[in-house]
MDTraj code that builds the backbone (N, CA, C; nanometers):
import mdtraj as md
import numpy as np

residues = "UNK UNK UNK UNK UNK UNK UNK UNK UNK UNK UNK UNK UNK UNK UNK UNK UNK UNK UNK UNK UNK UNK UNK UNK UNK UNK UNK UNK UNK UNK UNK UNK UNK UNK UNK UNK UNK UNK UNK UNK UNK UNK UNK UNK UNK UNK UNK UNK UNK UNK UNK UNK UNK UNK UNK UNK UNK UNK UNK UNK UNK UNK UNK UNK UNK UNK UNK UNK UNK UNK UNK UNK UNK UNK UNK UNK UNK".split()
xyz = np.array([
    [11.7155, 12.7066, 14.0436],
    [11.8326, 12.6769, 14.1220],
    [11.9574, 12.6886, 14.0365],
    [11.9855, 12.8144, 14.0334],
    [12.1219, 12.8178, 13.9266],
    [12.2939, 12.7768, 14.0338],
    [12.3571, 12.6969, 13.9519],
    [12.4857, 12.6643, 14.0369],
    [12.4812, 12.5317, 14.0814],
    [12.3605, 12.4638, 14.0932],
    [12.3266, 12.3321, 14.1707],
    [12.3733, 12.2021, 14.0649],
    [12.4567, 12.1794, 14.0360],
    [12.5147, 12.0173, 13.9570],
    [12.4563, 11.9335, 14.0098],
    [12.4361, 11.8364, 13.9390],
    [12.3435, 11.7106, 13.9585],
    [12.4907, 11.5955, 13.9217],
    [12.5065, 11.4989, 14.0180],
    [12.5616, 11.4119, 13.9981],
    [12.5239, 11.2989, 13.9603],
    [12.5604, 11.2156, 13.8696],
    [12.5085, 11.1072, 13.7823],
    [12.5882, 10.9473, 13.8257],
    [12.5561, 10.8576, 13.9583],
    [12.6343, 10.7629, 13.9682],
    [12.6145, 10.6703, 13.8651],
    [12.6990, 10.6349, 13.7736],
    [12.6849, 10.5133, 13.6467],
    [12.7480, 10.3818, 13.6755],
    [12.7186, 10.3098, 13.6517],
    [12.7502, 10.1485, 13.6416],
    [12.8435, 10.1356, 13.5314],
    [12.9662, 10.1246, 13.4853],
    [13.0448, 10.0815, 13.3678],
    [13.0830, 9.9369, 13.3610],
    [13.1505, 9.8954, 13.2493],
    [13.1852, 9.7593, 13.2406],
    [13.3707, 9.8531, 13.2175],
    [13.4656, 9.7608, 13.2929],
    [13.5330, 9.7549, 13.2648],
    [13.6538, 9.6129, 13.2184],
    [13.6674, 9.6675, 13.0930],
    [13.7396, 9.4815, 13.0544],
    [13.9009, 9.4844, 13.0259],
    [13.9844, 9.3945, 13.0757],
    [14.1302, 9.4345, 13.1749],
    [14.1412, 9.3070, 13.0947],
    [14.2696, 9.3291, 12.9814],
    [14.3324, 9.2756, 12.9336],
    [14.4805, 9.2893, 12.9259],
    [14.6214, 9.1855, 12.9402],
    [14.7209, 9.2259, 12.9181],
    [14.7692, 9.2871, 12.7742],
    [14.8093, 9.3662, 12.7387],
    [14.9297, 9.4341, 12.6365],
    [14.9843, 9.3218, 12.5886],
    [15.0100, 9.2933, 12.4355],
    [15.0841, 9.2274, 12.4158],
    [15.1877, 9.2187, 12.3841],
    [15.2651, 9.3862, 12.4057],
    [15.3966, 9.4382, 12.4064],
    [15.4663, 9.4841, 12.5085],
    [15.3955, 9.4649, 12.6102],
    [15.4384, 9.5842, 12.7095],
    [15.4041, 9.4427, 12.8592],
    [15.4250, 9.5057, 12.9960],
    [15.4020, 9.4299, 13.0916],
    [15.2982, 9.5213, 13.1508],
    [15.2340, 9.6076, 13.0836],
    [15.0916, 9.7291, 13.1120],
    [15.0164, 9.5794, 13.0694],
    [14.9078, 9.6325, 13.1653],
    [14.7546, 9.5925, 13.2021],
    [14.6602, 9.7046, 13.0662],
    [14.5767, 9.6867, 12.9834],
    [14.4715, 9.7405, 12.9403],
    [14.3240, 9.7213, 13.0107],
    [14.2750, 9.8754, 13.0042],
    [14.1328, 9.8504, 13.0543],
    [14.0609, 9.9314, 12.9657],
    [13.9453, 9.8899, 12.9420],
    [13.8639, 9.9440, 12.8078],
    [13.7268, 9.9735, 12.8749],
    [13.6549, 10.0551, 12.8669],
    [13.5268, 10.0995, 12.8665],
    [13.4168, 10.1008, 12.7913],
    [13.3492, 9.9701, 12.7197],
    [13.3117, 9.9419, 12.6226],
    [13.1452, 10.0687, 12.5831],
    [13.1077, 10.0874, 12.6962],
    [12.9998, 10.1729, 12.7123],
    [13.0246, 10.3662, 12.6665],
    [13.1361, 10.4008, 12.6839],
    [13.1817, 10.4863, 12.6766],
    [13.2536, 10.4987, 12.5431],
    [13.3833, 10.4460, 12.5491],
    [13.4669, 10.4010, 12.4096],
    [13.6496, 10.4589, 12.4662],
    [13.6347, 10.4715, 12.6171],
    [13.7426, 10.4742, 12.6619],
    [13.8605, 10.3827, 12.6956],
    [13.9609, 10.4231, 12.7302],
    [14.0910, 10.2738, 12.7674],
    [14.1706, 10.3462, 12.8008],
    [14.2290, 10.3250, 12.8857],
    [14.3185, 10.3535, 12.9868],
    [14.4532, 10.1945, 13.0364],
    [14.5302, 10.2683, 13.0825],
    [14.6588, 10.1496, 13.1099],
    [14.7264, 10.1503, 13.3030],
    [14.7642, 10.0123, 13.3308],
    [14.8121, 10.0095, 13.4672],
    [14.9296, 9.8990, 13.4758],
    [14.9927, 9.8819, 13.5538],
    [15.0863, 9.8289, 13.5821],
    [14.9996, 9.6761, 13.6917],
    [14.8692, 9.7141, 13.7679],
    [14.8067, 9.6040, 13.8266],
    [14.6578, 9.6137, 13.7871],
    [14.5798, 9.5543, 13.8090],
    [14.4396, 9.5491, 13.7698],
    [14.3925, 9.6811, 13.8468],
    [14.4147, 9.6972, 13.9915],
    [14.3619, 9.8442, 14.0153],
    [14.4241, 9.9611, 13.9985],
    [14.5437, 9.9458, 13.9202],
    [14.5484, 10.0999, 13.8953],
    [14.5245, 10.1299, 13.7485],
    [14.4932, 10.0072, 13.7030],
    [14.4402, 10.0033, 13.5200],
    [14.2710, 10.0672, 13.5738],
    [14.2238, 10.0415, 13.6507],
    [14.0421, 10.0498, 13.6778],
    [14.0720, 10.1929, 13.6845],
    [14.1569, 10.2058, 13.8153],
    [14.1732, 10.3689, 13.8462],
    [14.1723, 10.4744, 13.7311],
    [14.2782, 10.4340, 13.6542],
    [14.2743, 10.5284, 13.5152],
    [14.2267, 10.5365, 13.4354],
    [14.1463, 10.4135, 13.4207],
    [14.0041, 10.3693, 13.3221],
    [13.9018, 10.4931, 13.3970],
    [13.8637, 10.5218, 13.5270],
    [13.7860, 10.5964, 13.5965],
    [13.7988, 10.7224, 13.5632],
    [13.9303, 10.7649, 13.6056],
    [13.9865, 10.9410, 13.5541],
    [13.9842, 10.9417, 13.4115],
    [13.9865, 10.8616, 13.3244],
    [13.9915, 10.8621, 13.1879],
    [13.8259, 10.9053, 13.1088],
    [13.7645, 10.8062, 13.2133],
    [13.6287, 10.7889, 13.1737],
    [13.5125, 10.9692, 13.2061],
    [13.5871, 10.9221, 13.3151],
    [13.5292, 11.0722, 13.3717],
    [13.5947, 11.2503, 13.3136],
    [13.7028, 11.2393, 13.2807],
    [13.7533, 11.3542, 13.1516],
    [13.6606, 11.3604, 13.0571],
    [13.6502, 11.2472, 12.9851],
    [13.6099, 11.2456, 12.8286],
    [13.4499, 11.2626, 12.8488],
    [13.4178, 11.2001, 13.0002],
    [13.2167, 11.2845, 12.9835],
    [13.2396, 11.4210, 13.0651],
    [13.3083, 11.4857, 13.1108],
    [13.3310, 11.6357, 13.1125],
    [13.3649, 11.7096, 12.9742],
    [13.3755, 11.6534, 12.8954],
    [13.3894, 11.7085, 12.7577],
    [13.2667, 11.6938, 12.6446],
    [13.2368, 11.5354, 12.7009],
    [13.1182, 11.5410, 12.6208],
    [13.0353, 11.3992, 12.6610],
    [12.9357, 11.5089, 12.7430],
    [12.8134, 11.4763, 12.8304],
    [12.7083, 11.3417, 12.7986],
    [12.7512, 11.3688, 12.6815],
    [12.6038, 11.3086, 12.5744],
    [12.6585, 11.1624, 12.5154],
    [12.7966, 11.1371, 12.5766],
    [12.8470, 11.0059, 12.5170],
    [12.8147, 10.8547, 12.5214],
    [12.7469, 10.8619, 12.6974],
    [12.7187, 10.7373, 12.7196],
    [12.6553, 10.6614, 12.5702],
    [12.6909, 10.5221, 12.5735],
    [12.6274, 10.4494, 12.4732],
    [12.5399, 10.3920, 12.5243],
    [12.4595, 10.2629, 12.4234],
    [12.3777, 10.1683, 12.4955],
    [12.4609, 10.0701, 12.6004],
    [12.3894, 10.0207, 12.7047],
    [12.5086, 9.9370, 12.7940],
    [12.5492, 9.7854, 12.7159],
    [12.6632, 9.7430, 12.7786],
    [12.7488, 9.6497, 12.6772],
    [12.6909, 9.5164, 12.6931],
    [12.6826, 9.4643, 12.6306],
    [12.6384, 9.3016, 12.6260],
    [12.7600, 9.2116, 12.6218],
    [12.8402, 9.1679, 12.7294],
    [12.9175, 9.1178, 12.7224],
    [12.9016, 8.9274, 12.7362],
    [12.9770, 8.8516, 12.6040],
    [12.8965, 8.7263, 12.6127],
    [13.0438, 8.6822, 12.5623],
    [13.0505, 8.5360, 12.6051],
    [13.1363, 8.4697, 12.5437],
    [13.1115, 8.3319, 12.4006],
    [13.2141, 8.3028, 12.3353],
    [13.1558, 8.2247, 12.2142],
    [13.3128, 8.1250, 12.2079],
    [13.3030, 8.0038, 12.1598],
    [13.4238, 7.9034, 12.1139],
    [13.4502, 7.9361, 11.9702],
    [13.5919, 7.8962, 11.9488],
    [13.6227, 7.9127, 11.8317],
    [13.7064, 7.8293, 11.8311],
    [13.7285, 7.7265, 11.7115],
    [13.8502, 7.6295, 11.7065],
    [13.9487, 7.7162, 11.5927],
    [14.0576, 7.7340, 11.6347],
    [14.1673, 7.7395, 11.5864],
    [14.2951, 7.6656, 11.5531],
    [14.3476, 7.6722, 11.4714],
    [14.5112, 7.5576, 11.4546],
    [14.5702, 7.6509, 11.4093],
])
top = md.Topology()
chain = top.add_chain()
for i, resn in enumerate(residues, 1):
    res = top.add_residue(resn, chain, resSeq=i)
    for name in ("N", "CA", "C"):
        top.add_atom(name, md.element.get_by_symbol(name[0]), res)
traj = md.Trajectory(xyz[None], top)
């Protein structure tokens, strides 16, 4: 079957943090190693998406292992 693309639906983590210079939204793709920027949480996801999806049209083979996202305390002064 030559011509036939196979589409790959993936699950990402995306993690949406504010800038601490700017009034931009950050969104990071920890699985990938992408980040992208928005003005609200969905148009930071949005460009996290088109961002994400460029960089595996370039290179296929990037996915990582999936992210283990955990939280931990830390005392600070």
């Amino acid at each position: 079957m030559s011509g036939v693309c196979q589409v790959k639906i993936m699950k990402l983590t995306a993690i949406i943090y504010p800038d601490s210079e700017t009034d931009w939204l950050v969104a990071e793709c920890p699985e990938i190693g992408t980040a992208s920027q928005g003005h609200t949480e969905e148009e930071a996801i949005a460009n996290l998406r088109e961002a994400t999806e460029l960089y595996l049209e370039s290179f296929p083979q990037a996915l990582k292992k999936p992210a283990a996202i955990r939280t931990f305390e830390l005392a600070h002064a």
